[in-house]
N, C-alpha and C positions, 0 to 999 in steps of 0.2 A: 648502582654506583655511577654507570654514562650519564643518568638524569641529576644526580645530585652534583654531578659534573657540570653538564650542561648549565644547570642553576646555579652554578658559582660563575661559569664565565658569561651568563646573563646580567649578573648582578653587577658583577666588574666593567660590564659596558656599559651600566647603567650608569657607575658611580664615575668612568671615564668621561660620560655627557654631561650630570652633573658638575661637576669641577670643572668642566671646560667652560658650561655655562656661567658657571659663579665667578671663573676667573674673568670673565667679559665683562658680566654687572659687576664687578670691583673695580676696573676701568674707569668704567662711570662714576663712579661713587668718587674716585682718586681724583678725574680730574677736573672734577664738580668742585672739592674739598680743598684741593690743590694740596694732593699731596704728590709732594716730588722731590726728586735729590738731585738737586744744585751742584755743579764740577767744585771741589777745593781741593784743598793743598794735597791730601791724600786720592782722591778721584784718578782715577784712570780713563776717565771718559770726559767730553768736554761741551754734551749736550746737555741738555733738560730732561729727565725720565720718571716716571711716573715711578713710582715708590709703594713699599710693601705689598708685592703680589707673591712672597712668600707665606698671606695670611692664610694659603691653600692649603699647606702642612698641618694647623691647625685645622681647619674645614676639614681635610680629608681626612683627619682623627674622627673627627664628630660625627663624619658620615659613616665611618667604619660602626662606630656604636650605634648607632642609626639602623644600620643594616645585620650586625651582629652580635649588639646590647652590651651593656657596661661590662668588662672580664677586667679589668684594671684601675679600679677607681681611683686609686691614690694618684698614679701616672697620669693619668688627665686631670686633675685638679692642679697639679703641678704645672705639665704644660699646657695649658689654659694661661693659671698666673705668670709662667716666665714670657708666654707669648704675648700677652694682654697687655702687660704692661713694656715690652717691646714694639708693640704696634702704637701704643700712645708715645712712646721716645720720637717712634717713626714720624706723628705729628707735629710734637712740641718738645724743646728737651728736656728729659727727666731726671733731678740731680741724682749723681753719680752714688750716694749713698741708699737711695730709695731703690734704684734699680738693680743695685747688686745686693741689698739686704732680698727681696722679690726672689731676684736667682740661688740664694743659700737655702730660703724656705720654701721653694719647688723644691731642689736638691732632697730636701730634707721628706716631702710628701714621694719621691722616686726613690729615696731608702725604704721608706716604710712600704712601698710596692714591694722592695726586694726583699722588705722582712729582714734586714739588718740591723737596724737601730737597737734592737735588745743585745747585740754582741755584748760581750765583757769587755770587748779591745776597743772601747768609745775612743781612744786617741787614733788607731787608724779610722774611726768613718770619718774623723773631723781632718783626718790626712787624704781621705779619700772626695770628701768636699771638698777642701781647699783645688783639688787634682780638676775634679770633676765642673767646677766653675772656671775655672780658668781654661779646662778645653771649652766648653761653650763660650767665653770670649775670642777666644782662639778662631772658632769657626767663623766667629763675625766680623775678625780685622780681618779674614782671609776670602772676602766677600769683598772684591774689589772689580771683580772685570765680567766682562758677560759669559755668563755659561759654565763659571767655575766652581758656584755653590751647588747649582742642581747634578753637572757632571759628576765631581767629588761625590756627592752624595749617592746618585746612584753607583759609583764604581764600589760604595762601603756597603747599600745596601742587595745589592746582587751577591755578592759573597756570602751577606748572613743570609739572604734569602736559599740559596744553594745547601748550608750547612744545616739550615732548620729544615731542608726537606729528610734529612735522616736521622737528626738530634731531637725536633721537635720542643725548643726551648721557649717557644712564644707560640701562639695563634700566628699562623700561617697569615689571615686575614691582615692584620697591622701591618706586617713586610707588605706583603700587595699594593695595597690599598696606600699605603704611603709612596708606594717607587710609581704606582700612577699619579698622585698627587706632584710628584717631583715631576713626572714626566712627560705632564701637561704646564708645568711651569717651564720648563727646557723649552717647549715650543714657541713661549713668548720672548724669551730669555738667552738662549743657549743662542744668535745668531749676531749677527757682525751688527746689525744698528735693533740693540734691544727693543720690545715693547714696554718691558718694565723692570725693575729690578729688584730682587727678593726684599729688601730692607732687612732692619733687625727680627721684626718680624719672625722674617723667614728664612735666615742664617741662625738663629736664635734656635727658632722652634723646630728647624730640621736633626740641629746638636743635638738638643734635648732628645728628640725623638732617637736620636741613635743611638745617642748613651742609655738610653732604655733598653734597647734589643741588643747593643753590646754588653750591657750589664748581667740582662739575663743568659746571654751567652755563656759569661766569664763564671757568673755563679751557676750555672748547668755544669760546667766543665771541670768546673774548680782548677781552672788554668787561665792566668794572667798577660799571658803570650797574647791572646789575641785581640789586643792592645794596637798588635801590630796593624791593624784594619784601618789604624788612622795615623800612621807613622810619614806619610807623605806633609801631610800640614803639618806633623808634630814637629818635625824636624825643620820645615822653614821658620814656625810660628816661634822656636824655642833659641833656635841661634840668629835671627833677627832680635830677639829680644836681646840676647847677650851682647850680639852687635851694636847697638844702640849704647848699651851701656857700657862701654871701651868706647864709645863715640860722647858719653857724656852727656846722650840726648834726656828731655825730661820725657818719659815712657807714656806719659797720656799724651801729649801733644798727636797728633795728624804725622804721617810719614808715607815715603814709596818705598822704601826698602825692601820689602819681600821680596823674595826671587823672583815671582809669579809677576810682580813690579818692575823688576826692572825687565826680565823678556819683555813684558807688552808696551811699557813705556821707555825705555832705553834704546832695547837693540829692533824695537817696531815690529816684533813678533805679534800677528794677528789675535786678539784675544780668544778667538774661538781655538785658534792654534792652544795659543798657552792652556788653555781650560785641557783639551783634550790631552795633550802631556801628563798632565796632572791626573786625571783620569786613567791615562793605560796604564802608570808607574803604579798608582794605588790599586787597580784591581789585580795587575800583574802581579803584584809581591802580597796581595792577601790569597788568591788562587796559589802563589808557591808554599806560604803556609798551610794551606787546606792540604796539600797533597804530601808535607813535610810530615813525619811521622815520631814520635815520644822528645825523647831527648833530643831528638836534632833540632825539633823546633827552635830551641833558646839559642841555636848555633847560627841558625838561619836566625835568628832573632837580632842575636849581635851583628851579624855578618850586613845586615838589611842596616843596621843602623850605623854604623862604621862605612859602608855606603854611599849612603843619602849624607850624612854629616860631608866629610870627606867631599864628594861634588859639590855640597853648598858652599863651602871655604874656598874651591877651587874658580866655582863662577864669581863669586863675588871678589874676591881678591883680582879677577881678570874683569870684570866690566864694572865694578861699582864705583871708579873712578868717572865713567858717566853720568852718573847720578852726582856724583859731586859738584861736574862740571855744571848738571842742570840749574843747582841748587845756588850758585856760583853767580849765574845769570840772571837766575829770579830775583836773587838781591839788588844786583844791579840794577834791575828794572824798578826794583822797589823805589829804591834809592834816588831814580832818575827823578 
């Protein structure tokens, strides 16, 4: 068993040099190609940075198979397509109907992973799609500042990783093998003047990948509670939206609104600050779930989201008069 040991964590530092390499030749390849994300209206940053070096998430699926052969076909055919055609967004824009028909028929090849499409209750998986694309948009408008998509992601993925060591609801290898991928992306990424920044890409393909190993959670357990593993985005990404729409805004348009928006652009909270915030709050309240035991979970369940709601109305109603005043002066200047 210490050698079959040792051979895993040989592997893992193989696959750790690997990805660190490949995120370097992507560099090149980036600023060869020019690909890059330009400051605008929604930007929280006001450099030049090199763009989709989230293409690792992806990569570091394929290496996983690579090194531990295909155990989930449907899942990667899926995140492939939703990734693929997010990295060509990343390029050039992709209209809006191409890109999200892509995301409903990965959805659709990650049910057939879970082996639910043959349900009799076809009305909830098509309630569980609508659910299920909409968090992966969710992940991606919440992809705004340095360090907040990889942080977030490892604070989700350390928890399932924890729970799969006694559940055993995935290959262990995927968890790994992905929180390395995220965590050679953090080192370009996670710091105060980025090397690059994940793009759709890889805000995209990290979702995907999570609602995979959430899903198989939730169908192991046959409990829906651990939902909660993403209730930190759910709740800024869900009453920003509501927000907007009491403000009358048109919902595709570019915005800063998020909480995580205004800490780093309003009140000049550091973004590696805000990321890490966001980070302790999600692995703190999915660790209180792990340890939360039958019925009380749904208690904890409300009580987490009555919470997080409740502080978001409380910050925004106290500094989002900021944001206005910004919004106030940009026209100005427009105007000038």
């Amino acid at each position: 068993m210490i050698l079959n040991m040792m051979r895993h964590d040989m592997i893992y530092c193989i696959v750790f040099v690997l990805l660190f390499i490949t995120e370097l030749l992507y560099f090149k390849i980036a600023d060869k190609y020019n690909i890059i994300d330009k400051p605008n209206l929604r930007s929280s940053h006001t450099r030049v940075v090199l763009r989709g070096g989230g293409i690792l998430f992806l990569l570091g699926a394929w290496v996983d198979v690579l090194f531990w052969g295909m155990r989930y076909p449907w899942f990667m055919i899926g995140l492939t397509a939703i990734a693929g055609i997010s990295f060509v967004d990343d390029m050039r824009a992709v209209p809006n109907k191409i890109r999200l028909a892509v995301h409903f028929i990965s959805m659709f090849f990650l049910f057939q992973e879970f082996g639910i499409l043959a349900l009799d209750w076809w009305w909830m998986v098509i309630l569980v799609l609508i659910i299920c694309v909409g968090i992966i948009n969710a992940y991606n408008f919440m992809d705004g500042i340095n360090g907040i998509t990889g942080g977030y992601s490892l604070a989700v993925l350390i928890p399932l990783w924890y729970l799969n060591r006694s559940m055993h609801f995935v290959d262990e290898h995927v968890i790994l093998v992905t929180i390395i991928s995220v965590g050679v992306f953090c080192f370009f990424n996670f710091r105060t003047k980025a090397k690059c920044f994940a793009g759709d890409v890889g805000s995209v393909g990290i979702a995907f990948i999570i609602l995979f190993l959430l899903g198989k959670l939730i169908l192991f357990t046959e409990n829906p509670v651990y939902i909660l593993f993403l209730v930190v985005y759910g709740i800024d990404s869900v009453l920003t939206i509501i927000h907007r729409i009491l403000l009358h805004e048109n919902l595709g348009e570019a915005h800063r609104k998020h909480v995580y928006q205004l800490m780093a652009n309003e009140l000049k909270i550091p973004h590696v600050a805000v990321a890490l915030i966001y980070m302790f709050l999600q692995v703190t309240i999915s660790f209180g779930l792990v340890y939360v035991q039958n019925i009380c979970q749904w208690i904890y369940f409300v009580a987490i989201v009555f919470l997080l709601s409740s502080s978001y109305v409380i910050f925004v109603k106290k500094y989002y008069h900021l944001h206005a005043e910004y919004l106030k002066n940009r026209m100005k200047n427009i105007n000038v």
